[in-house]
C-alpha positions, 0 to 999 in steps of 0.5 A, a space after each residue: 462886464 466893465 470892471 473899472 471898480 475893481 483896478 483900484 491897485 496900489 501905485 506901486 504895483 501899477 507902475 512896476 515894470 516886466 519888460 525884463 521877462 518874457 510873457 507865455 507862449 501863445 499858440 499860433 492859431 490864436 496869435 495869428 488868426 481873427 477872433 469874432 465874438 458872438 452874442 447869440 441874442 443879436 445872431 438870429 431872430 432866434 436868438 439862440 445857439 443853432 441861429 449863431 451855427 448858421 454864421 460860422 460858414 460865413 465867418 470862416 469865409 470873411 477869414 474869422 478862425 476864432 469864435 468867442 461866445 458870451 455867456 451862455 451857461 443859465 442865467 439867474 432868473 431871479 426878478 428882485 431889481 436890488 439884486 440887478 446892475 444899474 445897467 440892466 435896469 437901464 436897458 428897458 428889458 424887463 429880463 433877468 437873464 444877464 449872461 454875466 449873472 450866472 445861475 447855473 455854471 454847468 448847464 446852457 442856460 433854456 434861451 439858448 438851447 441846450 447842452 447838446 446845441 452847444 456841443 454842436 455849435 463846438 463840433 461844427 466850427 472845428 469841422 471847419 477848422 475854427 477855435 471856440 473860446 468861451 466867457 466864464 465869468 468867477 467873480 460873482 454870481 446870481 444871488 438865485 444861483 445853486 452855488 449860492 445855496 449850496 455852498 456859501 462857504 465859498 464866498 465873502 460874507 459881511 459881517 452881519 452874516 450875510 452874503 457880500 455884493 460886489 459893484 454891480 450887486 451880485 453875490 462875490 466869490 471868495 478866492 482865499 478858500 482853497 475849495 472855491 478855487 478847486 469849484 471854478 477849476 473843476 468847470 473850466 475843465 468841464 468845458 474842456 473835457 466834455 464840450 471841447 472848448 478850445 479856451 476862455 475868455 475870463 470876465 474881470 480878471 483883474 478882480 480875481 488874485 492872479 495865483 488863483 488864473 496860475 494854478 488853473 492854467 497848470 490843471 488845463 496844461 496838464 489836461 490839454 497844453 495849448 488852452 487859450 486864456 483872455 483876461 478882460 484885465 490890464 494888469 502887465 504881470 497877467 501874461 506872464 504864466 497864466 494868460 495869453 493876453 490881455 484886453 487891449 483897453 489902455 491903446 483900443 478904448 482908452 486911447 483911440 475910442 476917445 479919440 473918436 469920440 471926441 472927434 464928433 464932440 469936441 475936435 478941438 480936444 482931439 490929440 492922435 499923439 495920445 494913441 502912441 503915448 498910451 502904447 508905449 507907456 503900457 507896453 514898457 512895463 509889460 513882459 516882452 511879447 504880451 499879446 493884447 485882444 485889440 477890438 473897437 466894440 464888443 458886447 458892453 460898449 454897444 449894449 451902453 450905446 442904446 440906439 446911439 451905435 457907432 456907426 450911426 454915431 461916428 460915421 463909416 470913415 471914422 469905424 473903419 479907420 478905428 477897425 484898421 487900426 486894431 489889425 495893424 497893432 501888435 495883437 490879436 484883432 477882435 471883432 463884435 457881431 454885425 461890425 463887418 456888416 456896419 450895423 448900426 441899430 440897438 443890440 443888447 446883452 440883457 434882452 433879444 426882442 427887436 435887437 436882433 441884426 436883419 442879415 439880409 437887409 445888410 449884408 450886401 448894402 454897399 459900405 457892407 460889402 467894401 467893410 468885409 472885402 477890408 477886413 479879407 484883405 487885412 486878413 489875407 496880410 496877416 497870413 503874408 506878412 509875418 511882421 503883422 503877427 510876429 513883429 514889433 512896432 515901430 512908431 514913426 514921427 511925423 510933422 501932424 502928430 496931433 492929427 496923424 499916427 504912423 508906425 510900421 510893423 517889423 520882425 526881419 523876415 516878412 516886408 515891413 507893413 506900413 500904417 498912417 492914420 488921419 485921426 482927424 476931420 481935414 486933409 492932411 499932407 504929411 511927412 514922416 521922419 523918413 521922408 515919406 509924404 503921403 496926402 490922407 482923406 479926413 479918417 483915411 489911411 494907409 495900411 499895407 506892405 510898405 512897398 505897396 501901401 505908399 503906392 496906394 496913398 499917393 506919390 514917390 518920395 521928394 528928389 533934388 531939384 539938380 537931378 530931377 531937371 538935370 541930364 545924366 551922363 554915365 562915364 566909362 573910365 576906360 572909353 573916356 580917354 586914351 590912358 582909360 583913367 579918371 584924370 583922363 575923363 576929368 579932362 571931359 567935363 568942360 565939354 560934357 557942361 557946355 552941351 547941358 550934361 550937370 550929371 556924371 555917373 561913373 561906372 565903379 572905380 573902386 579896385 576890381 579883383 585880380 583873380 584870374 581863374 576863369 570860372 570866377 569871371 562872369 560869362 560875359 567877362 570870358 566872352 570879351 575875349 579879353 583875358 583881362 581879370 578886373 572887372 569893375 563889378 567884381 569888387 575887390 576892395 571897396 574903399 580904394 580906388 582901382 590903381 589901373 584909374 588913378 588913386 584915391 586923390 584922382 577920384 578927390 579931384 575929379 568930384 571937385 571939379 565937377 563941383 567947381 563946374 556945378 556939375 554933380 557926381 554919382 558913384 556906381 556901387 556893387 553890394 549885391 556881390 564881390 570878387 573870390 578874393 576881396 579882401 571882404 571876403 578874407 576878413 568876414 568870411 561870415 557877411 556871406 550866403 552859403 550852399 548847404 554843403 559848406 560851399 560858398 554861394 554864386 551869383 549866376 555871374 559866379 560871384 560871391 553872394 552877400 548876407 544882407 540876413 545880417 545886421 553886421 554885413 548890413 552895418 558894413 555896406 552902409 559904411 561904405 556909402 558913407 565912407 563915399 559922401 564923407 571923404 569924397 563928397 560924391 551927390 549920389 550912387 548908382 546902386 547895382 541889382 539894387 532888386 537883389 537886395 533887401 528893399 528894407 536895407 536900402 530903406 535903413 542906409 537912406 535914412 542916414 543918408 538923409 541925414 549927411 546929405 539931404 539932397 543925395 540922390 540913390 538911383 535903383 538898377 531894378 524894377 521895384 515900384 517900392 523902390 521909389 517909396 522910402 529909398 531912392 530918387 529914380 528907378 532905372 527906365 526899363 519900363 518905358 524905354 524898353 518899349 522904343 528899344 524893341 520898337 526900333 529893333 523891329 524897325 530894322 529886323 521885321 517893320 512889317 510888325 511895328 506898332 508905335 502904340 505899343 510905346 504908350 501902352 508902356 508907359 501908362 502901364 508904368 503909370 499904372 504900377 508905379 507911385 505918383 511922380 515916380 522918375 526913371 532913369 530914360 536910357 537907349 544904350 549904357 554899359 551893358 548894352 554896349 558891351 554885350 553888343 557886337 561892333 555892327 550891332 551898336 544902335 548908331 550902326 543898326 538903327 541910324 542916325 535919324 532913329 536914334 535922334 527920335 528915340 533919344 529925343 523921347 527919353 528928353 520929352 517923356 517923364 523922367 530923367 534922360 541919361 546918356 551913354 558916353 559916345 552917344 552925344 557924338 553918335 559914337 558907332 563903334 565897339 566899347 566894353 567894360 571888360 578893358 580899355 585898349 583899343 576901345 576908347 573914343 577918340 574925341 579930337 575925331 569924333 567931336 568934329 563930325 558933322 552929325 556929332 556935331 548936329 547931335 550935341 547941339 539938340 542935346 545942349 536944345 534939349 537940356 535947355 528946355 527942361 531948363 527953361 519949361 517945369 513942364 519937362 520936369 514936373 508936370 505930367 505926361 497926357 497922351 493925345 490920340 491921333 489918327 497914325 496910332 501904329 506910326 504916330 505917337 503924341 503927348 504934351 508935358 503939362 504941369 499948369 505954370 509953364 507952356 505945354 510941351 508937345 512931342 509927336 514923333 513918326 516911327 516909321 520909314 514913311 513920310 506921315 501927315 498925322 491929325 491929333 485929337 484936337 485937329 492939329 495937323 503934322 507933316 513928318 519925315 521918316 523918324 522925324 518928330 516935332 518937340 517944343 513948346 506950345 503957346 498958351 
């Protein structure tokens, strides 16, 4: 029953606060299940308890663990309408048989069946593993009701003598006699001893002194611990001891039901920021994790409605975002019946003629079947990510607070689940505080893993303009110069500019760790032969420069100069692990992961793992990112197996990242399509490129099994999987490759000239951002290695004046040229074209709508090729050979 009569509280008490205490314990299956509330009358034309038993399969299978009956103990029949509420005479139904006006407490009232059926109901849904919760409603009673006659001491009495009614005219319990409350005690017991009933859901709680719900949740502790109670009250204090939640009305009806409503009747009232102002007002003065029973209707609100049901009155969009919501929130979901079917025809708590639902007319209609397949999956995401269930929620900014509600659920374990909500009926393009954009449906949103649901809605996040259109160029200190140090690579950059390079990436400069016993080197280390011990990727100390590169000022003046030059620098940082000796590891022995014996924990590299479990090893590494954009002014980092860490960690240190430097780039050495959501500007571009690498592979090894398809199928496959306008970064060779790689296998000595100037014309003409190998850009062949410096540096002087380096920089300077000169390269979309060559010939034009079209077609084979595309353009081709340029209008 409504009981807004009855929350006439005192002001102080309303406004006092228990978020210093914790509220009661609630067993698990309640707190992480789905509750469905039956009303036997609408169940079946039947209208009884066995009609409602033939749902519960089907229940089960939508994911419903937790079923919660009305009343259905017997019903005052008497017929005297002073004795009715004003809402049963509204009804039509000429039945006194109100489920809230309760005749008998101890028996099932003749309409629904009997006291066996509802034993039945009880034993069938345990079978199947589900929870039976049932109204009880001790606030009044019918005025023919056998506990009226036989004891009317137990309630109150005007002064006449007679009987008190309360607001909706129905004899009033009086719980200051201590043998009322021993009365209602003895029936919640009954339910529980003699029926099994798993808990209770309790009719205006609030109206009913909170010591009286105390003292009868110690008797069912005693009798049976792990009880269930709902209160169908606000008060914050409820959930302390007796109750395991609260009814969700200051959040799901007063907030978000008017919102809707106002949304069809007056949408210029409409202020989705009131949802958020509602949650963090009610929650700031109730015990630390209250639970709330989160519904969008139930048996009141759509026995009100008449014929004007909510899903006829709002519309499918509007329910469904309104039911999404109520599983995102913290709390338990709680759905009425028919909702996940969309019903939308009368039903009525006062009577069951013609208000029954037609399951067969609508349990397979097509909002139906999309309506049960969300709530399966919003299910299915309660069980997989605990933050749904165990974790808080935090509210997210945005730039549409008046249309749009944004939080996301976090506890620390799970990946954090994500929820943006349109409350309004236009497109909205909006922006969180993170930097997050996404584009909603009028009543659309988003709801899911956070690595997935941003995915779903649309695109990555933003990237700086310098490095979306740029080219990227990764320096090895020790190559780049016969010293191998920064001043030497400095002396590069003039040379890297003139040839449209506005991008360095340097490989870790930070000091290596001089240990020298080699079962702490990575294998690859041991194998290089070169007994050196200071791996760049095996850290030492983070915050200074290794002395073998300079010193910290040389690493100063090398971002100035590039900076002098336009040009920006990206730092390699390693966070996944470090040296045996770090200094780290000395003085925070506890930011680690370790074996259950004690001992350190190591990579399959050998090296020490960290603990990013930890706030203060988290606390840590962000201070290390912006120790480098603060004293040295770096634009970006290149983040190591940024996949072997926490995607949520990169997400934290990005926000403050945006902060200091709102156009810094973070590029992923990974594969997670989540990455590019909240965290970083580009992944690395394994997708696509490793597609041309085997590809070229093959060519050399076994041609016969060439397929230059398998290229397109790549990339629409990252397509596919990745967030809209995600950008890789497109490689052939970087530090890995080249090291791992023995002198006659360097892909300028394997492949070729002519192959290597196709594929690395690829990665300038596919989406993404092409980064080039030091060496590369003057077709260097032979062998470079991270591992050491001596006898493996390039020797520009020679190198710079071959007649294929220098034919190779000039189609690197074209190439940067035209990304510079067509947004098409950088901005618009990749459209493959088919041809008639499909195994030789692939073809793509770059389009975004404001420059020319640039095409590509390029021949991967070591025949010459005459090659038709879909439009009837025609290519002559050279073995490797390919065409790459603008198209006219």
């Amino acid at each position: 029953m409504l009981f807004a009569i009855l929350l006439a509280v005192p002001s102080f008490l309303s406004a006092q606060t228990f978020r210093d205490r914790s509220a009661r314990e609630t067993p698990e299956w309640f707190r992480k299940g789905l509750t469905y509330q039956v009303m036997p009358r609408c169940m079946s034309e039947e209208g009884t308890l066995k009609g409602a038993e033939a749902h519960l399969e089907r229940l089960l299978d939508l994911g419903v663990n937790t079923v919660y009956l009305l009343p259905v103990n017997v019903a005052d029949t008497d017929m005297d309408r002073a004795y009715w509420s004003p809402r049963q005479i509204k009804s039509g139904f000429d039945d006194p048989r109100n489920p809230y006006r309760a005749g008998d407490y101890f028996h099932v009232d003749p309409e629904y069946g009997t006291d066996q059926d509802l034993k039945d109901f009880i034993n069938h849904a345990h079978r199947i593993g589900q929870k039976v919760l049932l109204d009880l409603v001790f606030l009044h009673c019918g005025p023919g009701a056998g506990v009226v006659r036989e004891h009317p001491e137990y309630f109150q009495h005007n002064e006449d003598g007679s009987v008190k009614n309360g607001p909706w005219r129905f004899p009033i319990f009086d719980f200051s006699r201590q043998e009322t409350r021993e009365f209602f005690k003895g029936i919640m017991l009954y339910y529980v001893r003699d029926f099994g009933a798993d808990g209770f859901r309790l009719d205006v709680a609030d109206g009913i002194p909170l010591d009286f719900w105390e003292e009868a949740r110690k008797a069912l502790d005693e009798f049976r611990p792990g009880i269930v109670l709902v209160a169908e009250g606000r008060k914050p204090e409820n959930t302390l001891y007796a109750f395991d939640a609260n009814y969700n009305w200051p959040v799901c009806l007063d907030a978000v039901n008017v919102l809707l409503r106002n949304s069809v009747v007056a949408p210029d009232k409409c202020d989705a920021s009131l949802i958020r102002k509602a949650h963090e007002e009610y929650f700031a003065r109730c015990p630390k994790g209250t639970l709330l029973w989160n519904f969008y209707d139930n048996h009141d609100r759509s026995t009100d409605c008449m014929h004007n049901r909510f899903e006829k009155f709002r519309g499918y969009d509007r329910c469904t975002l309104g039911q999404a919501f109520d599983f995102a929130l913290d709390g338990v979901p709680f759905l009425f019946s028919g909702e996940e079917v969309c019903y939308d025809k009368r039903v009525s708590l006062f009577g069951h003629k013609d208000c029954w639902i037609d399951w067969k007319a609508y349990l397979d209609t097509p909002h139906a079947v999309e309506r049960k397949a969300n709530i399966k999956a919003w299910v299915a995401m309660r069980k997989n990510y605990s933050a749904l269930t165990d974790g808080e929620t935090i509210w997210i900014d945005n730039d549409q607070p008046k249309a749009v509600v944004s939080f996301k659920r976090h506890d620390g374990v799970s990946e954090d689940v994500l929820f943006i909500g349109n409350f309004s009926w236009k497109l909205v393009r909006v922006t969180l505080a993170d930097g997050t954009k996404c584009m909603l449906k009028p009543w659309g949103f988003v709801f899911g893993p956070r690595s997935k649901a941003l995915n779903e809605a649309g695109k990555a996040r933003e990237t700086p303009d310098w490095f979306r259109e740029g080219v990227s160029y990764q320096i090895i200190p020790r190559t780049m110069s016969e010293q191998g140090t920064l001043k030497g690579a400095e002396a590069e950059l003039e040379r890297l500019r003139s040839i449209g390079i506005n991008t360095v990436y340097l490989l870790p400069v930070n000091e290596a760790d001089a240990d020298m016993d080699q079962s702490k080197w990575a294998p690859w280390q041991v194998k290089s032969g070169f007994n050196e011990p200071r791996n760049p990727y095996r850290a030492s100390d983070y915050f200074h420069v290794d002395p073998e590169y300079g010193t910290d000022r040389d690493l100063k003046d090398f971002v100035e100069h590039a900076h002098q030059l336009g040009m920006h620098v990206i730092l390699d940082l390693v966070f996944a692990h470090c040296g045996p000796t770090a200094r780290v590891l000395k003085q925070h022995p506890e930011y680690f992961q370790y074996n259950p014996d004690g001992t350190m924990k190591l990579t399959r590299w050998n090296f020490p793992v960290f603990d990013f479990g930890r706030q203060d090893t988290r606390a840590y590494m962000r201070s290390i990112m912006y120790y480098y954009i603060a004293d040295y002014n770096v634009d970006g980092f290149r983040l190591d197996v940024a996949d072997q860490i926490p995607l949520d960690f990169w997400e934290e240190a990005r926000t403050v990242v945006d902060v200091m430097n709102p156009d810094f780039v973070m590029v992923a050495e990974g594969r997670n399509p989540g990455n590019t959501l909240y965290a970083f500007n580009a992944d690395y571009g394994w997708p696509v490129c490793d597609s041309v690498r085997k590809l070229m592979k093959l060519s050399v090894q076994k041609p016969e099994e060439c397929d230059a398809s398998t290229i397109r199928a790549a990339h629409e496959k990252f397509t596919a999987t990745y967030p809209k306008g995600t950008l890789l970064w497109n490689m052939l060779d970087n530090h890995d490759i080249a090291t791992k790689a023995a002198p006659e296998d360097r892909h300028e000595r394997l492949w070729g000239y002519e192959r290597c100037t196709l594929a690395m014309a690829y990665t300038f003409a596919v989406d993404g951002v092409p980064f080039l190998f030091n060496g590369e850009e003057v077709c260097y062949d032979k062998y470079v290695s991270f591992y050491r410096h001596k006898d493996h540096w390039i020797n520009w002087k020679e190198e710079t004046v071959k007649p294929r380096a220098a034919e190779r920089s000039a189609n690197i300077k074209a190439w940067s040229a035209m990304r510079k000169t067509y947004s098409a390269l950088t901005r618009g979309e990749t459209v493959w074209i088919d041809n008639d060559q499909p195994k030789s010939v692939i073809s793509f034009k770059r389009h975004d709508g404001v420059s020319q079209d640039v095409i590509f077609v390029g021949n991967f084979s070591d025949k010459k090729v005459r090659v038709k595309l879909a439009d009837g353009t025609k290519y002559k081709l050279e073995p490797w050979g390919f065409v790459f340029e603008p198209l006219a209008f």
